[in-house]
Each structure stands twice: as C-alpha cells, then as structure tokens.
C-alpha positions as CSV (number, residue, x, y, z in Angstrom):
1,X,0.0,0.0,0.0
2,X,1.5,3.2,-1.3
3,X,1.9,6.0,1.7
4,X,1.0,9.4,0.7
5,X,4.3,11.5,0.9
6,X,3.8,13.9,4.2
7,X,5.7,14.5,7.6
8,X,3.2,12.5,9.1
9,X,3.8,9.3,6.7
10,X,7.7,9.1,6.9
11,X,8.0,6.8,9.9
12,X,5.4,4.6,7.7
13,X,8.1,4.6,5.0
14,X,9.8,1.4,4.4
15,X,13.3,1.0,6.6
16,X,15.0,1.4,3.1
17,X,14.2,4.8,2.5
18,X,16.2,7.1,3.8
19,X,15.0,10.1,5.4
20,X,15.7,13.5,7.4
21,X,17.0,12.2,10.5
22,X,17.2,16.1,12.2
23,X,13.7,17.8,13.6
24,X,12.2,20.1,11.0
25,X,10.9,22.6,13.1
26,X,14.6,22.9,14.7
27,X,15.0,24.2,10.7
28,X,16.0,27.8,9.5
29,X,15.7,29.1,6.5
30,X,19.1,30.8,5.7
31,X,18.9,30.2,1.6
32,X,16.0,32.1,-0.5
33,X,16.3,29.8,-3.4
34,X,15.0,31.2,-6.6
35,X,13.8,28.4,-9.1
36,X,12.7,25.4,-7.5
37,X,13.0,23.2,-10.3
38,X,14.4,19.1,-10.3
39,X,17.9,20.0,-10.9
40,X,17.9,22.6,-7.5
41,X,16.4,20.0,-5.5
42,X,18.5,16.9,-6.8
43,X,21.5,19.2,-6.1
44,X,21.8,22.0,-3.5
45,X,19.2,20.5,-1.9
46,X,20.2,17.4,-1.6
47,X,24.1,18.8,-0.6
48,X,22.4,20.9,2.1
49,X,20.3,17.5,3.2
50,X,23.4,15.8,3.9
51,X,24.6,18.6,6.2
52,X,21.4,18.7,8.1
53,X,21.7,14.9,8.7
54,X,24.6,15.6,10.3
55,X,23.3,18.1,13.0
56,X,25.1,21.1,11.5
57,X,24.0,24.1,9.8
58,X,20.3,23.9,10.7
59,X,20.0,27.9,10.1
60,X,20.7,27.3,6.5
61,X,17.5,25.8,5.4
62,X,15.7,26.9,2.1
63,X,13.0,28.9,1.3
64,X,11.9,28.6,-2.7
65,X,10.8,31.0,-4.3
66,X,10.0,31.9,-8.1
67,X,8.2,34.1,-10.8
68,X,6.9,31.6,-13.7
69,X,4.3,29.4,-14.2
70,X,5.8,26.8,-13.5
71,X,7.5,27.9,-9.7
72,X,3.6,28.2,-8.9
73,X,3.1,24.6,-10.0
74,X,5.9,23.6,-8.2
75,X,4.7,25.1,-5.5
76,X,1.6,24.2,-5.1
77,X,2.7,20.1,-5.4
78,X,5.2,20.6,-3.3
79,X,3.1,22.1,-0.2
80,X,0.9,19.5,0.4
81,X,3.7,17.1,1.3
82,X,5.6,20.0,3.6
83,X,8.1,20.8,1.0
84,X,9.8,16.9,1.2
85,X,11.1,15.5,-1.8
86,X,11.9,12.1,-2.4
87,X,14.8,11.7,-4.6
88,X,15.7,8.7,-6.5
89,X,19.5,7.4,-7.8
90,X,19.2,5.6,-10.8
91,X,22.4,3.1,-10.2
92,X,22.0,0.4,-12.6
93,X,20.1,-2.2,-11.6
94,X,20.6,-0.8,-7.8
95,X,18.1,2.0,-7.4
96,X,17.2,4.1,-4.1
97,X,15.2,6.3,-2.7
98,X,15.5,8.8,0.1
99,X,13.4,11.9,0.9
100,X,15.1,15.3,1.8
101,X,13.8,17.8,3.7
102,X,15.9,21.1,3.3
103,X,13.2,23.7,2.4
104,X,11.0,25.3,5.1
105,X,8.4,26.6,2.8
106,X,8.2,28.2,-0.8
107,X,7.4,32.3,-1.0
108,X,3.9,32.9,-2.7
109,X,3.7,32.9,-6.5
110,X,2.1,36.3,-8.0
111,X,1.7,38.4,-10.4
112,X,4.6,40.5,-9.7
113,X,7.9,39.8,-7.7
114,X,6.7,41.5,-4.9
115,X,6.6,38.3,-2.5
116,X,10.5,37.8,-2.8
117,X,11.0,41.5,-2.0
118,X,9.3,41.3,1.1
119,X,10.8,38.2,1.9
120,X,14.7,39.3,1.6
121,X,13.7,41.9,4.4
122,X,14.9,38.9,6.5
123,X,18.2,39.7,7.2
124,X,18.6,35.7,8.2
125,X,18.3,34.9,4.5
126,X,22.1,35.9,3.5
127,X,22.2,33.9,0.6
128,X,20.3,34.2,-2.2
129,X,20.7,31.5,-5.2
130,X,19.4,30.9,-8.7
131,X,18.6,27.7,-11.0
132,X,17.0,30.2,-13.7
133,X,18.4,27.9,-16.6
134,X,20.9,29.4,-18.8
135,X,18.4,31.6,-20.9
136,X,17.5,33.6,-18.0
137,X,20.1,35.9,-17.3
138,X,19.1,38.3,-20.1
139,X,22.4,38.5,-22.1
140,X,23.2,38.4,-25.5
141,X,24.0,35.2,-27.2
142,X,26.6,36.7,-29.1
143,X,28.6,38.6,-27.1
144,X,28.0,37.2,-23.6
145,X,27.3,40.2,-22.6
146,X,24.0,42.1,-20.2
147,X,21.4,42.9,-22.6
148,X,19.5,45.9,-21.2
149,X,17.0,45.4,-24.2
150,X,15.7,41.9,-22.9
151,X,11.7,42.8,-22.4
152,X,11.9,41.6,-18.9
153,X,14.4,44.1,-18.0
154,X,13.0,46.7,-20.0
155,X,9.7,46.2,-17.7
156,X,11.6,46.3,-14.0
157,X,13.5,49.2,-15.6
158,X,10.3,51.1,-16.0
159,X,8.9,49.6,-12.9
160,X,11.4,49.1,-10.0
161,X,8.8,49.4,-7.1
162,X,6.9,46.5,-8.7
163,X,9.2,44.4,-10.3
164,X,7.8,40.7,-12.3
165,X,11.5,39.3,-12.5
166,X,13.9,37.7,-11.0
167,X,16.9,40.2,-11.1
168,X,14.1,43.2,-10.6
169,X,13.3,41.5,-7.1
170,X,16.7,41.3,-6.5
171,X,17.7,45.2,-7.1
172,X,14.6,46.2,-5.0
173,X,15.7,43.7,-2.4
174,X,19.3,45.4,-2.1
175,X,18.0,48.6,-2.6
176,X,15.9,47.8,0.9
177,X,18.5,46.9,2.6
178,X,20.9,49.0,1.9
179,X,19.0,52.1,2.4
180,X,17.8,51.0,6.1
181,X,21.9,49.7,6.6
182,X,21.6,45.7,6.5
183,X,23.9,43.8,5.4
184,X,23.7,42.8,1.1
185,X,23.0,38.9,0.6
186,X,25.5,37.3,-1.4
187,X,24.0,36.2,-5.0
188,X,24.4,32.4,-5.9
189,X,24.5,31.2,-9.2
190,X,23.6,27.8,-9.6
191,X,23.0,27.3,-13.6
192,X,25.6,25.9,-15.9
193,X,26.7,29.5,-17.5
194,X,30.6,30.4,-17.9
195,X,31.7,32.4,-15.0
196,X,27.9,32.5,-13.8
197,X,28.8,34.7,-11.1
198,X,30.1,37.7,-13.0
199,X,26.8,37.1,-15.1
200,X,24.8,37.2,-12.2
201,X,26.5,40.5,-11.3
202,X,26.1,42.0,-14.2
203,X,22.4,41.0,-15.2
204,X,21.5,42.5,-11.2
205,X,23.7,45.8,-11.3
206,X,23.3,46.4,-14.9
207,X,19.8,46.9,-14.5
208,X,20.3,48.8,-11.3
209,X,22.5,51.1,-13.7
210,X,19.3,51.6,-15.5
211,X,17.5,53.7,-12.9
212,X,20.3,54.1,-9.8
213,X,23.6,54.2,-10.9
214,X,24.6,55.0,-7.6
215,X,22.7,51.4,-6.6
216,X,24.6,49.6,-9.3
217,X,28.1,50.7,-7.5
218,X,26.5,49.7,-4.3
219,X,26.2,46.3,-5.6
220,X,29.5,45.9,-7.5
221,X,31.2,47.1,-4.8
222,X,29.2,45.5,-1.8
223,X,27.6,42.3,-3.1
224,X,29.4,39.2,-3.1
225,X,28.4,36.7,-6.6
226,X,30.2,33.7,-6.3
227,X,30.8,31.6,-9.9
228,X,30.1,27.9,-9.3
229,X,29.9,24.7,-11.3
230,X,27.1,22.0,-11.1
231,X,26.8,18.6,-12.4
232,X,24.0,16.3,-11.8
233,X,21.9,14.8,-14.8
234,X,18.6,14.9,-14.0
235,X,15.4,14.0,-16.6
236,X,12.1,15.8,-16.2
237,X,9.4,14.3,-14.2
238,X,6.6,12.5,-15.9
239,X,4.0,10.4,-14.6
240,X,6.1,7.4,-16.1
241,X,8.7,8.9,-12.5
242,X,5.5,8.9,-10.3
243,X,4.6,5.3,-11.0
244,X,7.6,3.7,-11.3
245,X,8.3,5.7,-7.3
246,X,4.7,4.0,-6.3
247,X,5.7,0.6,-7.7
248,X,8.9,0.2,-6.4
249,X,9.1,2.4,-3.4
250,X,5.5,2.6,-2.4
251,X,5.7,6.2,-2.1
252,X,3.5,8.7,-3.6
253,X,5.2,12.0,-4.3
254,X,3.2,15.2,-6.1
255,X,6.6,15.8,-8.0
256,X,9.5,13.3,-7.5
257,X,13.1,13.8,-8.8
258,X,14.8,11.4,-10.5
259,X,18.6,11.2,-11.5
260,X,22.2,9.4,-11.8
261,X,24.5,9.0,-8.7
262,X,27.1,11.0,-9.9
263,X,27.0,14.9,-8.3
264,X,29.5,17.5,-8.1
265,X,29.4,21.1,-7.0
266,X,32.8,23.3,-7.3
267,X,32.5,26.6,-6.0
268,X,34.5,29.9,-5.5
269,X,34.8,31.0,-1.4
270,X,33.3,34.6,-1.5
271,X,30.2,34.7,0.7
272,X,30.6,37.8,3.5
273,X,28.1,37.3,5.0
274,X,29.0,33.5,5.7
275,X,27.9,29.8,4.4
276,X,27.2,26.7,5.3
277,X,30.0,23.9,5.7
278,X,29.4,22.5,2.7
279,X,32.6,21.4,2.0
280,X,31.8,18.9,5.4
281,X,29.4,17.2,2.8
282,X,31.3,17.0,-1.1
283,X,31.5,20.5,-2.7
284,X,34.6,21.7,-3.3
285,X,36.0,25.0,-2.8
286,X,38.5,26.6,-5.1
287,X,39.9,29.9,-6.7
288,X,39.9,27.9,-10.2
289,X,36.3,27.5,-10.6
290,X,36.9,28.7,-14.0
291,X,39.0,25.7,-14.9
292,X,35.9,23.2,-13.6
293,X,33.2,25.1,-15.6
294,X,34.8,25.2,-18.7
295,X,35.8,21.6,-18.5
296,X,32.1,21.0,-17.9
297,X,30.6,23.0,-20.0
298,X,33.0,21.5,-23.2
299,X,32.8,18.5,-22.6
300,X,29.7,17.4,-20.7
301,X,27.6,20.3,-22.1
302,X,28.5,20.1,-25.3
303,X,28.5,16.2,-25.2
304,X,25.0,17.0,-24.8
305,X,25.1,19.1,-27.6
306,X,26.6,16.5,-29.9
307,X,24.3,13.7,-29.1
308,X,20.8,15.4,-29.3
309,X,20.5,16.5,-32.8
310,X,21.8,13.1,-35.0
311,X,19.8,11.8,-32.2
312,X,16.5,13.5,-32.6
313,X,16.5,13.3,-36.7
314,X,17.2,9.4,-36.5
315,X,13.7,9.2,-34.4
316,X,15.8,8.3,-31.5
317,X,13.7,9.2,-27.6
318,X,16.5,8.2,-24.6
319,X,19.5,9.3,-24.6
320,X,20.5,5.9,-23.6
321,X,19.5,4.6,-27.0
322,X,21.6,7.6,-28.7
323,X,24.9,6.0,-27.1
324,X,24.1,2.6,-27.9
325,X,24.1,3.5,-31.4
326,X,27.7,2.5,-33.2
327,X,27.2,6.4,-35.4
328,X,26.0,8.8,-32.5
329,X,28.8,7.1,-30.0
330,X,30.9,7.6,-32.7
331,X,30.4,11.1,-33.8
332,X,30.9,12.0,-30.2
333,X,33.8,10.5,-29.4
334,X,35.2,11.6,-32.6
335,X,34.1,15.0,-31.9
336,X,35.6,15.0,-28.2
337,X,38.4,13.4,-28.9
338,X,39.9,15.5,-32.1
339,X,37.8,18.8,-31.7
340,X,36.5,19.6,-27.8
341,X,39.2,18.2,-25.5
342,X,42.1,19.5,-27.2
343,X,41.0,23.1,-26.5
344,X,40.2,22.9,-23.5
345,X,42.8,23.8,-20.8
346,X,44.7,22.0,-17.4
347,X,42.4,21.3,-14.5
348,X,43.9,20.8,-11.1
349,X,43.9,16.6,-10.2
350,X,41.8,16.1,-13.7
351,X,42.7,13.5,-16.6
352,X,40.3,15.3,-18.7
353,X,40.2,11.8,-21.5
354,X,39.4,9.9,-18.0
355,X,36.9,12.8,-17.2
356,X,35.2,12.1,-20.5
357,X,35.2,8.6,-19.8
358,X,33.3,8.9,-16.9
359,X,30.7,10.6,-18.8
360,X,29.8,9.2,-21.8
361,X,29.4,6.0,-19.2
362,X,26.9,8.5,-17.1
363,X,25.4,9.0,-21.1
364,X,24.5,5.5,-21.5
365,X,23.0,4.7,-18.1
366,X,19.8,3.4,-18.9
367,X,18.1,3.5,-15.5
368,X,18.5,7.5,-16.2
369,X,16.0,7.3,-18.9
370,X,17.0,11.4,-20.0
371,X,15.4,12.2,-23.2
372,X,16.3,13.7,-26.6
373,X,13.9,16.1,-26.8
374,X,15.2,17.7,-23.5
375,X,18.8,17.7,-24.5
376,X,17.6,19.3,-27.8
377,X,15.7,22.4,-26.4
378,X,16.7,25.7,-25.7
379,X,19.4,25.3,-28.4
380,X,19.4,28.9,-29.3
381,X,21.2,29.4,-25.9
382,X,23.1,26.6,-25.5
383,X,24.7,26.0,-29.1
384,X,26.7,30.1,-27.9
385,X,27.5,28.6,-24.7
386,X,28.6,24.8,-25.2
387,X,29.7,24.3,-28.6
388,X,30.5,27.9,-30.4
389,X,33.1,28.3,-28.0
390,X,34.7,25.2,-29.1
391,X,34.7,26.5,-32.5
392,X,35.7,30.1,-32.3
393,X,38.8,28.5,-30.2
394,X,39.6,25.7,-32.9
395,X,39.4,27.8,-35.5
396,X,41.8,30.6,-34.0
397,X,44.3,27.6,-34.0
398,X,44.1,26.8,-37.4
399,X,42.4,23.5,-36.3
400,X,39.7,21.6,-38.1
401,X,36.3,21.8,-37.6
402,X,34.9,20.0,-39.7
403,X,33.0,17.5,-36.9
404,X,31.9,21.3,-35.1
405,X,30.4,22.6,-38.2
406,X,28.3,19.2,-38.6
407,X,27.3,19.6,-35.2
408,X,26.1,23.1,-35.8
409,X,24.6,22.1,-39.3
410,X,22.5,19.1,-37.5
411,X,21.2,21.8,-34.8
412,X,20.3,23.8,-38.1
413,X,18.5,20.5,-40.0
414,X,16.7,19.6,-36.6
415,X,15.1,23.1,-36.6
416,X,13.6,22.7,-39.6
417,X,11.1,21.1,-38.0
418,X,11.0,17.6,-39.0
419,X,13.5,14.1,-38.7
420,X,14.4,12.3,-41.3
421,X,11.4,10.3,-41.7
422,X,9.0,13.1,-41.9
423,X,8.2,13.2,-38.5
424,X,7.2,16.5,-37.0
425,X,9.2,18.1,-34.4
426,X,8.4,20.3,-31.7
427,X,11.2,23.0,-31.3
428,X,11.2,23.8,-27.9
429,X,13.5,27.2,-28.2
430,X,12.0,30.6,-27.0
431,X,13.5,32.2,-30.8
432,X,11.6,29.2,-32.6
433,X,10.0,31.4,-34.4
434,X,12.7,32.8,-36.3
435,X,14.5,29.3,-36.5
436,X,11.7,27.7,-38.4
437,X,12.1,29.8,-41.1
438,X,15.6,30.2,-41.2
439,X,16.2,26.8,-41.2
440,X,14.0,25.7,-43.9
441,X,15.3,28.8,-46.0
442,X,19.2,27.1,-45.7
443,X,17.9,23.8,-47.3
444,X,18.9,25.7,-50.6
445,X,21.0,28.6,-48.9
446,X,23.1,27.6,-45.7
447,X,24.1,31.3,-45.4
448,X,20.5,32.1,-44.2
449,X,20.7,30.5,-40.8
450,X,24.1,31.8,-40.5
451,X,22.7,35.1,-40.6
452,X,21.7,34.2,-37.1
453,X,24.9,36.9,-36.0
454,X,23.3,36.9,-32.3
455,X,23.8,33.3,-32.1
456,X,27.0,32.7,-34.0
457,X,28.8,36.0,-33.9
458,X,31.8,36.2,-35.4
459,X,32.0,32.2,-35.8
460,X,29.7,33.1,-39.2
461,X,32.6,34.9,-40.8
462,X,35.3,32.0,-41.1
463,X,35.4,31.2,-44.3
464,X,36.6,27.0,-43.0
465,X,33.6,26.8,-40.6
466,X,31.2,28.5,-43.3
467,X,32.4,25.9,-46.0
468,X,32.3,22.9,-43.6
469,X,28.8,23.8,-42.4
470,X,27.1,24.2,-45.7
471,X,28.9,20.9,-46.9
472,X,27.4,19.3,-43.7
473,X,23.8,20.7,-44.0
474,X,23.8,19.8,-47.9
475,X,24.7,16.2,-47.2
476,X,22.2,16.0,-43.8
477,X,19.7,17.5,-46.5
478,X,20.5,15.1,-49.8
479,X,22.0,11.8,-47.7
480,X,20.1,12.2,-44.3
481,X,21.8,11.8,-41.0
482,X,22.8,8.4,-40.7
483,X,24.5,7.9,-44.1
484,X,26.2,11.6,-43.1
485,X,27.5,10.7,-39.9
486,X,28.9,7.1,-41.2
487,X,30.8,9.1,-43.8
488,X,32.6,11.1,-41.2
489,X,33.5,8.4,-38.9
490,X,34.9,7.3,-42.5
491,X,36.7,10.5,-43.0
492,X,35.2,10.9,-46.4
493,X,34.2,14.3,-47.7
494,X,30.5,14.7,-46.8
C-alpha cells in the first residue's frame, strides 16, 4: 500500500528509504532559493540534506521562491507534502530512494515579484541562489554580454517598485537593505553558464545602472556573486517517474526527482556574510572554478550538444538509446576526442580523457532514462554557450572543424522542423519562431541560418567553418543523417 508522501507518513516509510533524521521545526531558512526546479532540489538541496543529517548548519535551510508558471506549479505540489522530496538514484540495476527535507516553505507565487522582495527583508536569508536555466540571465548570445533590451528588464527598468523578475526582485531587495543599513546577501548562481557569477552580477547591477547608478556601485562594490559549477543529470518528471516511485518504493510524491548518482558542486569561497559547511558534505571549494566550468561545459555540455541533434533526426527518444548506437557514439567521441578536448585547458587533479570517460558512461545509463527532446531544447542558448566556444577557439588555431560545423549544421537540419522520416518536431526554443524559417530557408541557402549573427557571432565569418557547415547541411539535407555521420566516422568528404 503506497503512503502518501507527508511528515506525518515518513516513519510509515519502508526502513529502506532514507530520510531527514534532524527535527524540521529545529530548521532555518538561511537560503532564498530562486527556481525550484528538479535540478535545485537533486543538487543544492540534496548537498544541504546531507549537512542537516549531520546536526550542523540547521540555520541554513531553504525557502523557494520563483516568478513563472511553472515555480507556482511547483509550489503548489510541493506544499501538500511539507516541502519533502523524495529523490531517486538511478544506479543500474541498484536503485534508491531517500526523501530530503531542506526547504522550510516556498514564497507565494504572483503576479509581480513583490513576494520575494518582502521576503529578503529577513536579514537571516544571507544567501540568495538561482537555477534560472541558462536563458534567463538576459544577455546576449553573441557577445556574452547584459542585454539591457531583454523585455523583462525593460519592464523592472520602468517599474522598480513592482518588479515581475527575477533580477528586478533582486535590485529592489538590495535597494531595501541598503538604504535601512543591513547587510547585502551574497547572489548564488547555480545554472551551468561560464563564470555564472560575474553574469549574475552583471544582469542585477546592470539593471540597477538603468535607474540608480549610484545602486549599481553599491552592488558591484558590496555584493558578493560567487561563480560555481554544477553537475548532476537529471530528466524531467513525468507520470512514467510517479509510477515507477509507487511501484517500487511505495511512495506517492506530487513531484518526485529522479537522477544518476554522480554529483558535483565546485565553488568559489566569496560569501561575506557566511555559508554553510558544505565542503563537510562534497563541494569543493576553489579559486579555479573557471578551470571546472569550462571543462564541464565542453565536454559534458557540449556532449550533450553533440548527441541530441543526430539523435533526434534518427527518431531516436532516450539518450540511452543515442549511445548505444555505433554512429551517434561515434560522432561524439570523434568530436571530443579531435575537436573539444584539445581546447580545453589544465584542471587541477583532472585526466580530462578519464573525465570524458566517466561521462559518456553516465550518457549511457539506462536507468537515467534522460530524453532527446530535452537535451535538444533551448538550443538557441546553448549552441553560444557549449559548442561555439569550441569552435571560435579551434578555428583561432588553425584547427579543423569539420565535426563542429556538422554539429552546428545538425542543430540547423533539426530546426527545420522535422526528422528524417518526416516526422514533425516540436522545437522547444524561445527564438523558434525565427528558427523555423531560417532553417528551412538554408535547405537551398546555408548562409540564411548563419545570418543568425546573435547566435553565432563572429563564428559566421570564417570562411573554413562556413564551407564545412554548408557541406554538412547539404549532405544532412540530400544523404540524411545516418548515411552523413557514417561518412565522417569514415573520414570521407561529406
């Protein structure tokens, strides 16, 4: 008989499941996390868990908080069962369950931001941290750099007393405290962007700039942003998650998480105002951050990157599948071996071939059961982030890049909309509506898509990447992606 998942069902829970062992109403919040999504809460939430278990650090609890749609969905499955989670490993053919219990509550979800402004007057909430994916930081592909033309900054410029985003709450919050003399949180990214705390900074004080310059020093000067780097793989929940917890665990969660064993959280010691002990509990702390994310975001990210798009056009659904076939395997560890890891630099204690190793075996864990589809959306803001970087930094060393410009050409055949067998496909990308187009235009004219000069920048104007890419997309177009990829495993011309 499955048990309704609540504070008053734990001790009903079978002995297997583990489960807070520290008194929740001994609890503090200390945290004011902002995104409450699976990732947060197989990750921070999790580390944080493990430090509560060990009867430290109980004034460092979370309290979630969000703006979207979805935080008020979140929200609202997640308070009937007093903010627990239960949180399954996927270990082949060894999988477990435990239920965490790090967040106190979840700040009201309206129509404006107005709830989390109110909230930060709590001066025992001195950190504040983000999951906001990498799309939500308001930059420009291109450049990397704070877009102060993003709508959602252009609305809390014009309206900084009743902010609807997240970095608008976050000004008005500062602007609070630092007018009645309390102490600035420190800012937390969480989201797999390169130096993610700079970006932070510069999304919060460059919209500060907008309306208080003398508020934007305040921040630069005053507010701690730490840059981090995160790593867990974690699918989205379906029902096909709720059942398979009910069946095998006998548990009965709103909105379980499920995802692989492997974690890791790196982050840079800059927090004023202090921190929990995490370090007690896995992460570790470093000056060379940097040196972490960019490994991660190369090779993991762009692994990612790699595998979705052949992927997706072959009618292929788990990205479990993908690895097990002979021509996506191979593409990316072709691509990794000749064109990613050679550009990327020294990390303290890493092999980075061993590092790679490790994941492509995370890849092909089938217990994961990680989709396609989500490795596939949002491409318009991953594509400048995980693989141009690659290219811009190949191509500066005269290297090939003739597997990067496939990879690119196979984002650009996938958002045309359909796979290789006709089937439609749903681009999940906030610029879809200028991809669609654009994509279908550079069946007969590659150049069209690379007119996309916020997305590719300068990448666009090398003349080897522009010639390998409209090869690529000509032969995706005329051969179709299998027969494509086999020829450049073969090193033929494609």
């Amino acid at each position: 008989m499955s048990q309704p998942l609540n504070l008053s069902a734990l001790t009903a829970l079978p002995s297997t499941i583990a489960r807070p062992n520290y008194a929740r109403d001994a609890l503090r919040a200390g945290i004011l996390h902002i995104g409450v999504g699976n990732f947060h809460r197989a990750h921070q939430a999790v580390y944080l868990d493990d430090l509560f278990n060990r009867g430290r650090h109980l004034d460092w609890a979370l309290l979630g908080a969000g703006v979207r749609a979805g935080d008020q969905a979140m929200r609202s499955a997640l308070e009937p069962q007093d903010w627990l989670t239960t949180v399954v490993e996927l270990e082949p053919g060894a999988n477990s369950a435990r239920v965490t219990g790090a967040m106190t509550g979840f700040v009201p979800v309206g129509e404006d931001a107005a709830p989390i402004v109110d909230a930060l007057d709590d001066a025992a909430l001195r950190i504040v941290s983000l999951t906001v994916t990498e799309g939500g930081y308001c930059i420009d592909p291109a450049t990397g750099s704070f877009n102060p033309e993003h709508p959602d900054i252009r609305h809390d410029a014009a309206h900084p007393d009743r902010p609807k985003g997240v970095f608008g709450a976050l000004v008005a919050a500062l602007k609070r405290r630092r007018d009645r003399g309390a102490a600035p949180f420190t800012v937390m990214s969480c989201d797999n962007i390169p130096h993610n705390g700079r970006v932070a900074m510069d999304a919060v004080a460059g919209l500060a700039e907008l309306t208080d310059p003398a508020l934007a020093a305040f921040i630069r000067e005053k507010v701690a942003f730490p840059n981090s780097m995160v790593d867990r793989i974690t699918p989205a929940t379906t029902d096909r998650e709720r059942s398979m917890l009910e069946e095998r665990f006998g548990i009965r969660d709103n909105w379980p998480v499920f995802c692989e064993p492997f974690r890791q959280w790196v982050l840079e010691d800059n927090f004023p105002t202090g921190r929990p002990a995490l370090e007690d509990v896995g992460v570790t702390f470093t000056s060379e951050v940097a040196a972490f994310e960019l490994m991660k975001l190369r090779i993991l990210n762009g692994g990612h990157a790699a595998i979705a798009y052949p992927a997706a056009l072959m009618g292929i659904h788990f990205v479990h599948d993908a690895m097990a076939d002979p021509l996506v395997r191979g593409f990316l560890d072709k691509l990794e071996a000749e064109e990613i890891i050679p550009h990327v630099p020294p990390v303290p204690g890493v092999d980075l071939k061993a590092y790679y190793g490790t994941i492509a075996q995370r890849f092909a864990n089938p217990d994961v059961g990680d989709t396609i589809p989500r490795l596939a959306q949002d491409g318009s803001n991953r594509q400048p982030k995980f693989i141009l970087p690659s290219t811009r930094d190949r191509l500066k060393a005269g290297g090939d890049v003739t597997g990067l410009a496939l990879e690119s050409a196979l984002w650009c055949r996938y958002c045309a909309g359909t796979t290789d067998t006709g089937d439609v496909v749903r681009l999940d990308d906030p610029n879809a509506a200028r991809l669609v187009p654009l994509a279908l235009a550079a069946k007969d004219d590659p150049a069209k898509f690379l007119g996309l000069r916020d997305i590719f920048g300068d990448v666009a104007d090398a003349r080897p990447f522009r010639a390998h890419f409209e090869v690529a997309l000509n032969s995706l177009w005329r051969h179709g992606t299998r027969a494509t990829l086999q020829r450049y495993l073969n090193g033929e011309r494609l």
